[in-house]
C-alpha positions, -999 to 999 in steps of 0.1 A, spaced: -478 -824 -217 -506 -824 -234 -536 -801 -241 -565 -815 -223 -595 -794 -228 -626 -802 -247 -626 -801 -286 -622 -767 -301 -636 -757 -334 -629 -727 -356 -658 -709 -334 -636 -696 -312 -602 -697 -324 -588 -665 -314 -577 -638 -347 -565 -607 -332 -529 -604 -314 -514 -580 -289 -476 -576 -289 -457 -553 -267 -428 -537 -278 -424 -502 -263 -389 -510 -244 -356 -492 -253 -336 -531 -252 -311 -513 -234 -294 -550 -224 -286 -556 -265 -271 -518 -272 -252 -507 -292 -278 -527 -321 -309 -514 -301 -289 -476 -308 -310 -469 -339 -338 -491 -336 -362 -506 -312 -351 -542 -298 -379 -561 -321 -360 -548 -358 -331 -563 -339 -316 -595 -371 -318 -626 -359 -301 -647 -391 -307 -618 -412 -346 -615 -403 -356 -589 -381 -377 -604 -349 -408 -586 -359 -407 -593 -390 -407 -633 -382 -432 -625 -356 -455 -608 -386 -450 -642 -409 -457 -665 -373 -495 -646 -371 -504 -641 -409 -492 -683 -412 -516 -689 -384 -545 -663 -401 -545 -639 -374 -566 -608 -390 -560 -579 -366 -528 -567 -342 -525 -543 -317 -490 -530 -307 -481 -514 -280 -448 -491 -288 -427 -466 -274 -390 -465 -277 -384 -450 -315 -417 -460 -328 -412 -449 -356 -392 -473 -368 -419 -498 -364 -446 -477 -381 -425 -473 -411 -413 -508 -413 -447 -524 -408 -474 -498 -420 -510 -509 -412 -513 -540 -430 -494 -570 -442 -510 -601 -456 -545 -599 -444 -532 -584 -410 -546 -550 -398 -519 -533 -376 -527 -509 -351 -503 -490 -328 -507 -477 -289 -479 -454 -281 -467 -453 -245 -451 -421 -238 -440 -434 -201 -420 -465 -219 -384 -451 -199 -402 -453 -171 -424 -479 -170 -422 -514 -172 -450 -543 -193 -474 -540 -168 -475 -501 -182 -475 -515 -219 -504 -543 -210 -525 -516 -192 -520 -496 -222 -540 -518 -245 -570 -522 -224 -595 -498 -243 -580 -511 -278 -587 -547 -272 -621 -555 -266 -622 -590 -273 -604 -623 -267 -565 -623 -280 -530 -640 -280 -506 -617 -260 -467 -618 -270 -437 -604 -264 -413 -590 -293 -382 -601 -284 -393 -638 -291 -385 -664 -319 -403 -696 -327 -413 -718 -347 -447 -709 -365 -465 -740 -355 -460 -736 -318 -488 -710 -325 -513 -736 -331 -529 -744 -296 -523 -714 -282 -546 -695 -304 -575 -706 -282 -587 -692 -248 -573 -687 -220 -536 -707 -223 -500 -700 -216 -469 -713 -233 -446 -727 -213 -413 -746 -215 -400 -773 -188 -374 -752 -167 -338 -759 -176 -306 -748 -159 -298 -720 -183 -338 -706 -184 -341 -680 -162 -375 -655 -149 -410 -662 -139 -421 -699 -135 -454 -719 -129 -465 -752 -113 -497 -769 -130 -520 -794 -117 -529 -830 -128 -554 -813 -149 -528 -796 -170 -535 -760 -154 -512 -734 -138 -517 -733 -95 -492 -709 -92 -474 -683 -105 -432 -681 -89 -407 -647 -95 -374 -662 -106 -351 -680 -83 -319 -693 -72 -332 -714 -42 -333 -750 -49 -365 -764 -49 -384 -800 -52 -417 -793 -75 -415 -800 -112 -416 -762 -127 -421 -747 -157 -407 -715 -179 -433 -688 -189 -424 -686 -229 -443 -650 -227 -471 -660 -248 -508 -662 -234 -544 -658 -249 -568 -645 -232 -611 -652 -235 -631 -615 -228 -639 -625 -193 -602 -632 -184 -590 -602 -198 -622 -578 -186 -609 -599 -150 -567 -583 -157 -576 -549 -168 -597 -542 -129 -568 -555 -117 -542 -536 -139 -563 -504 -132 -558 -508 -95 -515 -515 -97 -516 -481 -123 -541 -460 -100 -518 -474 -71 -485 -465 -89 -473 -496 -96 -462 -490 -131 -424 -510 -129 -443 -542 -120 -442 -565 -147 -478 -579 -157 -472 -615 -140 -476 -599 -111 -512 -590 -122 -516 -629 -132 -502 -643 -102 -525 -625 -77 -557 -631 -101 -546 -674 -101 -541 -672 -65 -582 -657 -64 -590 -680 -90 -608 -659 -113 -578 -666 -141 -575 -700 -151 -545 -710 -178 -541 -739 -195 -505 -745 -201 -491 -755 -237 -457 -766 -240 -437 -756 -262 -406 -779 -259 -410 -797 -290 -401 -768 -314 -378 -741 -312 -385 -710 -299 -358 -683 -279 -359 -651 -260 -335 -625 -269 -328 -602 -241 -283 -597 -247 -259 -603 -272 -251 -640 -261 -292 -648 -263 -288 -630 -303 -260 -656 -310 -281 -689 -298 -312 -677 -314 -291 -679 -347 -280 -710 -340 -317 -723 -334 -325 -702 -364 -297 -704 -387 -299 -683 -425 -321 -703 -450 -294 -699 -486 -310 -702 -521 -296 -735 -523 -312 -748 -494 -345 -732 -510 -336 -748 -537 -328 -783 -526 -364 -783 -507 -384 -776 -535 -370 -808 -555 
């Protein structure tokens, strides 16, 4: 897969990131006990603290995160700026209640222009970063038997036709993961937050925001160009048995293998 739109320049390559991490990661407790899900140590590196070096790497200048179970923790440990990165925080008081499409809704008078959304329960490789940090894309992987969740079908034209809830059922198409990463131009997102408004007013707050997506592809007035991200690492860590293959994708980095790179 390849990225098939026209030439981008540094004009409009996208500097300010949303990440959502108000849930209590009730699926990895006892570690989640103390701390929220994203401080969880993956090879001795929390996951938002890899996150923070994947957006100041890629010279993101300004995040917004959304927060709710023991926020505190995230506050303290990240403060409101690292490395050229402004942090601001959105608490959602509803977070043990609600599900992302709360959290997403959440953001929509904070960000007012365009932005890479991710999850916090993600690692990956820095560099898979690179094409998405342009309008109006989505991450994806090429399903495998052990991925699991929301998939997409894309076009000859390398964009996403539809948007399918996990499933069982066997089926014939060529589909692909979501990787929970998207970016978003003004118009897009101006486009989700009518349509997030509507799902909140109606009381839709357990939804989870691909519902949101799905129904604006279907209208077309959201158009995603997919990225794949199968040629680096990256893992989502929902249990215990997802913690122990994301250390094995990313294993602890000694002083002697520090070492041994730099001569």
């Amino acid at each position: 897969m390849t990225i098939t739109s026209e030439k981008h320049t540094n004009k409009n390559r996208i500097t300010t990131a949303l990440l959502l991490a108000a849930g209590t990661g009730s699926r990895l407790f006892p570690i989640t006990k103390d701390a929220p899900k994203c401080l969880t140590l993956v090879s001795e590196k929390s996951m938002l603290a890899r996150l923070v070096t994947n957006l100041t790497a890629q010279g993101f200048t300004r995040l917004v995160i959304v927060t709710g179970y023991k926020q505190e923790c995230i506050v303290d440990f990240l403060g409101n700026q690292i490395d050229g990165l402004n942090i601001e925080y959105v608490h959602s008081p509803l977070y043990k209640t609600t599900n992302n499409i709360y959290s997403l809704w959440m953001a929509r008078k904070s960000i007012q222009e365009p932005f890479v959304l991710i999850e916090s329960d993600l690692v990956l490789d820095t560099s898979l970063l690179t094409n998405m940090m342009y309008p109006d894309r989505i991450a994806v992987a090429k399903m495998q038997p052990w991925l699991n969740g929301t998939t997409v079908t894309i076009n000859n034209q390398n964009k996403v036709i539809q948007f399918q809830a996990g499933t069982t059922e066997p089926y014939t198409e060529t589909r692909y993961k979501t990787v929970n990463i998207y970016s978003f131009s003004l118009e897009s997102w101006q486009e989700i937050t009518k349509k997030l408004n509507l799902y909140i007013s109606a009381g839709s707050v357990n939804s989870y925001y691909e519902t949101v997506f799905t129904v604006l592809v279907h209208e077309k007035k959201l158009q995603l160009e997919a990225v794949s991200f199968d040629e680096k690492p990256w893992y989502e860590v929902d249990t215990i048995l997802d913690l122990a293959e994301a250390e094995k994708l990313f294993p602890t980095v000694t002083e002697k293998e520090i070492e041994f790179a730099l001569y």
